[in-house]
Each structure stands twice: as structure tokens, then as C-alpha cells.
C-alpha positions as CSV (number, residue, x, y, z in Angstrom):
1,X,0.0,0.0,0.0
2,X,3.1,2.4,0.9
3,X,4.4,2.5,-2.6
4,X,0.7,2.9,-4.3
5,X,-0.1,5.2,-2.0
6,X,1.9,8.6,-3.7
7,X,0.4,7.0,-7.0
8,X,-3.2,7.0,-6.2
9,X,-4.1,9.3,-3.4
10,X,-5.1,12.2,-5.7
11,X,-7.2,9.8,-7.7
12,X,-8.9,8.8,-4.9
13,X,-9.3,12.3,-3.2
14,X,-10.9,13.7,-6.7
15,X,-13.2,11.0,-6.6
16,X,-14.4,12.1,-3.2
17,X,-12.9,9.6,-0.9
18,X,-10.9,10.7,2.6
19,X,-7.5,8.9,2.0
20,X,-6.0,5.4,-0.3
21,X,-5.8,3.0,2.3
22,X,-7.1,-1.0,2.1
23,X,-10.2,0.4,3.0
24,X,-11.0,1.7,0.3
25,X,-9.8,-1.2,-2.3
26,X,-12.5,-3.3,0.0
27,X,-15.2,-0.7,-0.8
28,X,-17.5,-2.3,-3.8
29,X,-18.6,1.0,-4.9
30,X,-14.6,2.3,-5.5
31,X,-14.6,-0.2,-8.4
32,X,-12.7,2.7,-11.1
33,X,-10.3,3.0,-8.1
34,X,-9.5,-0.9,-7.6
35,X,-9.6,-0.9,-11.3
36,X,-6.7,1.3,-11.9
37,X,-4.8,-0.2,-9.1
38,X,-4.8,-3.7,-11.0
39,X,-4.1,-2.2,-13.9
40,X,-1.0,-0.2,-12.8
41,X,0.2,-3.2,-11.6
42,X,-0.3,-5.5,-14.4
43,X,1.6,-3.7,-16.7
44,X,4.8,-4.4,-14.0
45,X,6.5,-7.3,-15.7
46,X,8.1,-8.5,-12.2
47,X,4.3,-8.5,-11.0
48,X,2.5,-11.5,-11.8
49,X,-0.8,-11.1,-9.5
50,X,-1.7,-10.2,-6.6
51,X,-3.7,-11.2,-3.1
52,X,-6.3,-9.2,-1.6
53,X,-8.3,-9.8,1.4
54,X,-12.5,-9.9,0.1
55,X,-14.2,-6.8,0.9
56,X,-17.0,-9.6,2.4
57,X,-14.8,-10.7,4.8
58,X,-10.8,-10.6,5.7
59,X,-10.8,-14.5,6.3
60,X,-11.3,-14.8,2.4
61,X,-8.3,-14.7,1.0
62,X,-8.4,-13.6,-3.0
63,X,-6.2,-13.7,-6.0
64,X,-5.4,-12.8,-9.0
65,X,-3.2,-14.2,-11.7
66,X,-1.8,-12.1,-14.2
67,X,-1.5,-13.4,-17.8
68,X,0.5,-11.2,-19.5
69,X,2.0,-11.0,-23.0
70,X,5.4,-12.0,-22.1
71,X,4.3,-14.6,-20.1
72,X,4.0,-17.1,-23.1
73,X,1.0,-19.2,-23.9
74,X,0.4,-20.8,-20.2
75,X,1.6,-19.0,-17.7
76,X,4.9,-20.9,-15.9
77,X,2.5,-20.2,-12.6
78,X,-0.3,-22.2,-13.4
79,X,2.0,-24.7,-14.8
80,X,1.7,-28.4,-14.6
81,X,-1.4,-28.5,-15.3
82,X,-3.2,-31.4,-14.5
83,X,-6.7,-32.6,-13.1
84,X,-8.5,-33.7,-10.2
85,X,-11.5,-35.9,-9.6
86,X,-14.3,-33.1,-7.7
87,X,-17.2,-34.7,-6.0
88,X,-19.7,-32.8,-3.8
89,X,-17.6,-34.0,-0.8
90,X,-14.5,-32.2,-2.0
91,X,-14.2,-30.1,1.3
92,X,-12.7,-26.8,-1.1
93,X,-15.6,-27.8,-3.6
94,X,-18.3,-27.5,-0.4
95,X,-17.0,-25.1,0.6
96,X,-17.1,-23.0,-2.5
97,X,-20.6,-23.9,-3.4
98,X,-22.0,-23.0,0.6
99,X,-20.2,-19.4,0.4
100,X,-21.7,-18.9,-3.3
101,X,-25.6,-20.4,-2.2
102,X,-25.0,-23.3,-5.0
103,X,-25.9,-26.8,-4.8
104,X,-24.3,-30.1,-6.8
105,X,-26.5,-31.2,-9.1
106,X,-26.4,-34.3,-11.3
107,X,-27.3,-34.5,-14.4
108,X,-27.9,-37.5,-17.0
């Protein structure tokens, strides 16, 4: 935040916020601010993402993986790929669907 801070504080003071602090990337409605900030940062090529707390709760950890031009075809990040057998006992999978109100449904 210290080395955004000089960066974005006039954008965020012209769009009628108090200060740039992680307050304000958690605020939904600062979306043009968060915006910028993510887009500053992708265009650092020794940046490759970055983690955020959720603005719907600090225990939610989020990220976000940049795939950049110089990166190749696959990022080197995501890399080896491979796959995984999900069933709706996965604990991440139940997890995901109880936070996000979704069930597992079957289909045939």
C-alpha cells in the first residue's frame, strides 16, 4: 500500500474519498479505483498477481493471476497442469458452493 499510496491518493481524493488505504480497495462501490490499481500493476513485468483480502470478509483470502503478453502461452504459474476428480464432498468444492448459495446437481 506504501508504494501505491503517492500513485493513487489524488485519484482517490478527486473522486471524493478521505484517504487510499485498504479500505477503500474493500469498498465495492470504489470499483474505477481498484480498477486502476490492478491495472498499474499488471503492466509491471516483475508483478505476476496479486492477493487481496474480500471486501465480504478478511478471512477470504483472494487472487489474481496475471496473464501477461510476455508470459507465453500458459503462464509458468499455473503450470503443470493437470486434473483432479471433484465430487460434492471435495471439502474446497463445499466449501465454495455454501459461500456462493449453490448446490451439486447431477445430471444425466
Amino acid at each position: 500500500m506504501a508504494a501505491l499510496y503517492p500513485r493513487f491518493i489524488g485519484a482517490a481524493l478527486d473522486a471524493g474519498y478521505d484517504d487510499f488505504d485498504a479500505a477503500l480497495l474493500k469498498n465495492g462501490a470504489a470499483r474505477t479505483i481498484t480498477q486502476a490499481v490492478s491495472g498499474y500493476l499488471y503492466l509491471h513485468e516483475d508483478v505476476d498477481g496479486i492477493a487481496f483480502a474480500s471486501r465480504h470478509g478478511d478471512e477470504l483470502d483472494l487472487w489474481c493471476l496475471f496473464e501477461q503478453p510476455h508470459g507465453g502461452r500458459i503462464s509458468t504459474h499455473l503450470l503443470p497442469l493437470g486434473e483432479s476428480d471433484l465430487s460434492p464432498d471435495t471439502p474446497e468444492l463445499a466449501q465454495a458452493l455454501e459461500l456462493l448459495g449453490l448446490r451439486w446437481a447431477t445430471t444425466s
